[in-house]
N, C-alpha and C positions, 0 to 999 in steps of 0.2 A: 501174547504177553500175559504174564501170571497174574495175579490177583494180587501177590505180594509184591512184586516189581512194580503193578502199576500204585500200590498204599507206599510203598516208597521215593516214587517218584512227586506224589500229592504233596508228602512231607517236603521234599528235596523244595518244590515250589513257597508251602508255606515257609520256609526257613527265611524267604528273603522278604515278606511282609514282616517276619518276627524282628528282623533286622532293623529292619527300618522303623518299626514302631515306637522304639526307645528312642531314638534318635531325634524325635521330633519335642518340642517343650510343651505343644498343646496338646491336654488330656484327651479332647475331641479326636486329633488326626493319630491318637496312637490306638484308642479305642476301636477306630476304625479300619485300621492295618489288624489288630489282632481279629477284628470280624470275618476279614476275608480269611486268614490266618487258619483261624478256627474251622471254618467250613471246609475246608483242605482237610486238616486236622482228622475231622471229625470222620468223614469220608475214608480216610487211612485206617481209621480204628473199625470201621465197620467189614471193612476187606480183608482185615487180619479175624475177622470174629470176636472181636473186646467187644460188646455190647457197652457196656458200663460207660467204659472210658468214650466211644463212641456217643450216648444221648448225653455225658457229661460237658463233650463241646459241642454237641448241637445245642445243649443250655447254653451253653457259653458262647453263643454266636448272638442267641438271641439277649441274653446279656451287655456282650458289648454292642450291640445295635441300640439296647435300648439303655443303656448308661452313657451314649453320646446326647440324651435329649434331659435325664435325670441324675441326680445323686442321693435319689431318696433312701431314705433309711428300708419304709416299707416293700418299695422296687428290690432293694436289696433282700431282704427279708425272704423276699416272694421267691427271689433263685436259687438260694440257699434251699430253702423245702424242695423246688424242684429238682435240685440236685442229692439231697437226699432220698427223696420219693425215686428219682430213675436209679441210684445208688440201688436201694433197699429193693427194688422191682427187679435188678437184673444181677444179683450179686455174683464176685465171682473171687470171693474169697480176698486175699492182702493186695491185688489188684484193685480192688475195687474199692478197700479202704485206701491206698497211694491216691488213687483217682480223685475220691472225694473229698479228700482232707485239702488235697491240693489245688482244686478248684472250689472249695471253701475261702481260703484265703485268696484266689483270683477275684474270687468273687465278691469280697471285701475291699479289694481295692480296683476293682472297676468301678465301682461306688464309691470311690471316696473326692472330697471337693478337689485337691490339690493333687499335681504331679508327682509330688513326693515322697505323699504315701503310699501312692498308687506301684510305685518304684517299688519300694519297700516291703509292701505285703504280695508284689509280682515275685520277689526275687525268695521269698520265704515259701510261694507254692511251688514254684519252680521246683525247689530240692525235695518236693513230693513228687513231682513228675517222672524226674530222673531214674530215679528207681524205676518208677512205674515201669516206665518206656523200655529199660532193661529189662525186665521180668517177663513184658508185653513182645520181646524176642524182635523188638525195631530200632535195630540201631543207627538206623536216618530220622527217626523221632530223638532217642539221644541224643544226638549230637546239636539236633535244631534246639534241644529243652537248654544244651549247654552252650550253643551261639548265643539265643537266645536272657539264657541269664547273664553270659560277656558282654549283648550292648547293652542291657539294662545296667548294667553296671558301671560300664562306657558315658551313657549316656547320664544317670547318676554323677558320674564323675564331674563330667562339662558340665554340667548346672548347677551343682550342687559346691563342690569340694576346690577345683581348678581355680588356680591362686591364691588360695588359703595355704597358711604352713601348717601342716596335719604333724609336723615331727619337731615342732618349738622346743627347742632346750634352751633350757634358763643356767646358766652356769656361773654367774653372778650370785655370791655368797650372801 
């Protein structure tokens, strides 16, 4: 088995911790589905040769491992630099800025107190990913970047929006 069949398969795996992670309402157990998530992830990127994208979710694992224990500012702080620092150490051109911009903003909302920011700056890195994953020539990361922003959104939904009238017309003069 190839090197790329088996960083596709890794993905194909993370795809269903990505799933499942929105779908939960506690910050903790979603945290902890993108950890495993991540380490898939991260393994995927290093079989294709992305460096970047590859020490990006090895931050990112240890990130969300350790944003299930804090939400500190400076926690947050501290993987933002490490993700610039592995950014800036392995650059590899518009890959490598998609990569960090987009886990910049994960990385802001793994750190944040509430589920529903967390939602919000997930689904805003997400559309840096996308690309990423297209350009990165993996379109089983694709498509997981695009499950993955469906049940964020899903999952947004049912907590957030479900039984609200979002489309109120007032037609009374």
């Amino acid at each position: 088995m190839s090197f790329y069949l088996i960083s596709q398969v890794l993905v194909g795996i993370a795809i269903l911790f990505d799933i499942l992670s929105f779908q939960f309402k506690d910050r903790k157990r979603i945290v902890q589905c993108l950890f495993v998530s991540g380490t898939l992830i991260s393994t995927h990127f290093f079989l294709l040769g992305h460096q970047t994208a590859g020490f990006l979710m090895l931050v990112a694992t240890l990130r969300y491992l350790t944003s299930v224990f804090t939400t500190s500012p400076r926690a947050m702080a501290l993987f933002i630099g490490l993700a610039l620092m592995a950014t800036a150490l392995t650059f590899e051109g518009m890959l490598s800025v998609l990569s960090c911009v987009g886990t910049t903003f994960h990385t802001a909302g793994a750190f944040s107190k509430n589920d529903k920011r967390l939602r919000i700056l997930m689904i805003i890195g997400t559309l840096f990913w996308i690309p990423h994953n297209y350009l990165a020539s993996s379109p089983v990361a694709v498509a997981m970047e695009l499950l993955f922003l469906s049940s964020n959104l899903v999952g947004y939904y049912r907590h957030y929006l479900k039984g609200r009238n979002l489309f109120r017309w007032n037609f009374s003069g």
